[in-house]
C-alpha positions, 0 to 999 in steps of 0.5 A: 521578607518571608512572604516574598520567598514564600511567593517567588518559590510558588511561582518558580514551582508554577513556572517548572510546572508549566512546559512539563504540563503543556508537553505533556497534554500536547503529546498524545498516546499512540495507537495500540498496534493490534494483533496480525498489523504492523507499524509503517511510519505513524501508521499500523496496516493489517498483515495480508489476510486480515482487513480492518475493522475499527482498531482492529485486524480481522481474519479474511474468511476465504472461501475455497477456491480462492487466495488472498491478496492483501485484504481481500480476497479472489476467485482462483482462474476458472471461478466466478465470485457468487456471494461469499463462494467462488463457484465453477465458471462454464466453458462459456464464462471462460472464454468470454471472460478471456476475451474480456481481459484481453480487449481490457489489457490492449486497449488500456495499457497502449495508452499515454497516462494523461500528460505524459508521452510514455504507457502503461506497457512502457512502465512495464518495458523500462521499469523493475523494482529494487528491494532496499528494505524487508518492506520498502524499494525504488522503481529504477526505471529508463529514459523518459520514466526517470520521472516514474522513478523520481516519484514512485517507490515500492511497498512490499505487503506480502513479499514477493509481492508489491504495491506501487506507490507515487507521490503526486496525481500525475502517476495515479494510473501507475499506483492504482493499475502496475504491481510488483513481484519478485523474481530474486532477492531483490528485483522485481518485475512491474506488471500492470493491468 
């Protein structure tokens, strides 16, 4: 009889064991959050000024002349990029420059997005942001962008200053071309490029 207690308790002991040992392999540390980062979700992200390298967040070597925007950084208005310098530009350079950026911005932002009966420009016409959280808000937007609304939110990486987010490729235009800023505590204008 002795035997069989000894057995029974032996597997009891292995079968409590068991959950506690599957759980815990199944279960994975997260990630150490580096300095100058922040946690969104299951994801960390660098603070604006900093980039990623590895695990890691890195300060962005600005040269002058030029400002940070999220993980990168520009040339100021007036400068041109020249390797890791922003460099005066000529008088030529501007105002080829500017004719540049307004042939770029007409002809792109008059469009229809592909599949949709609304532009760029209406996204800016009938779209703000409303700031909910410290990081996160909604687009409210009118008429015929509901559907922008319904499928874009808003992150804030550098308050007052904003990414657009959209679930879904139909809106990828909207995510990779409109910003946000902040003109209150809590509305923004949508501006795209």
């Amino acid at each position: 009889m002795k035997p069989l207690i000894a057995a029974v308790a032996v597997l009891v002991g292995i079968t409590a064991l068991l959950p506690y040992s599957a759980h815990s392999q199944s279960q994975q540390a997260p990630d150490p959050v580096p300095a100058n980062a922040q946690v969104v979700g299951n994801a960390w992200y660098c603070n604006s000024g900093f980039r990623r390298v590895g695990n890691a967040c890195v300060a962005l070597d600005v040269p002058v002349n030029a400002q940070v925007v999220g993980n990168a950084w520009y040339c100021n208005s007036g400068f041109r990029r020249a390797g890791d310098a922003c460099v005066e530009m000529t008088p030529e350079e501007i105002l080829a420059q500017q004719r540049l950026a307004i042939a770029i911005r007409a002809s792109g932002l008059n469009e229809n997005l592909e599949g949709q009966s609304f532009s760029l420009r209406d996204v800016e016409r009938r779209c703000e942001a409303y700031k909910y959280s410290d990081r996160y808000g909604d687009l409210e937007c009118r008429g015929e962008l509901r559907a922008v609304q319904r499928r874009c939110e808003v992150y804030f990486y550098d308050p007052p200053n904003g990414e657009i987010e959209c679930r879904g490729s139909e809106f990828r235009a909207v995510e990779r071309r409109c910003t946000v800023t902040l003109y209150s505590d809590r509305y923004g204008d949508v501006s795209c490029r």
